[in-house]
N, C-alpha and C positions, 0 to 999 in steps of 0.2 A: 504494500500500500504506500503512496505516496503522503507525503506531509510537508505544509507549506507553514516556515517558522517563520516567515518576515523579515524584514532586514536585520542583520547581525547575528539571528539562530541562537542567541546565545541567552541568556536570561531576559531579555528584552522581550517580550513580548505583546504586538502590537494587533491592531483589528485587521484579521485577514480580510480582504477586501477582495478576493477572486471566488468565485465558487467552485466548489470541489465537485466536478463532472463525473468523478471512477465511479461513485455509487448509481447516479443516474444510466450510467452505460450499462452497465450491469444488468438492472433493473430491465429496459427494454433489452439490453440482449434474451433472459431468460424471457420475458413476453415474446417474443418473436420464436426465441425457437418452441413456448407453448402453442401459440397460433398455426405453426408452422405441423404441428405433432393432429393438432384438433380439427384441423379444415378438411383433411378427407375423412376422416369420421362423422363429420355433419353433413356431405355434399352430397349424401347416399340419396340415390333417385325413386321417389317413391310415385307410385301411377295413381294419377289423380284421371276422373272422369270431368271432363268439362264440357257443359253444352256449348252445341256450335249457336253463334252469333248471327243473325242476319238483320242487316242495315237495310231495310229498303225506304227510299225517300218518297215523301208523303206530297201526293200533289194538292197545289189549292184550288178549289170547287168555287162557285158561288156559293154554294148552298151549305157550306164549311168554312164562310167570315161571320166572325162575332163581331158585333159591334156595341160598347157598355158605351151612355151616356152619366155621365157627373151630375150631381145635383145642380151646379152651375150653369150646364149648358154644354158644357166639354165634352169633348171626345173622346 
């Protein structure tokens, strides 16, 4: 492990003022290689049944406009 004594090292000691990254690297190295161990155990393909979709566009009729009037007059 490293350690940062500040200028002089020696009985002097003053406010480190860098931060200490080893622990943080650490930390995501083991996240990465957990994710790394987990993701094909989750990605198993499982068969789902899904109804098929169909889109069809609605034409407009005369006899298929609403028209609401407002108490005011409005359209």
């Amino acid at each position: 492990m490293s350690m940062s004594m500040g200028p002089g090292g020696g009985e002097e000691r003053g406010i480190m003022s860098e931060i200490n990254t080893t622990p943080l690297v650490d930390i995501m190295l083991v996240l990465l290689i957990i994710f790394l161990i987990t993701i094909p155990v989750i990605t198993k393909n499982v068969p789902v049944a899904v109804p098929k979709a169909v889109n069809i566009p609605t034409q407009t009729k005369p006899e298929n406009i609403t028209i609401s009037v407002a108490a005011d007059g409005e359209e």
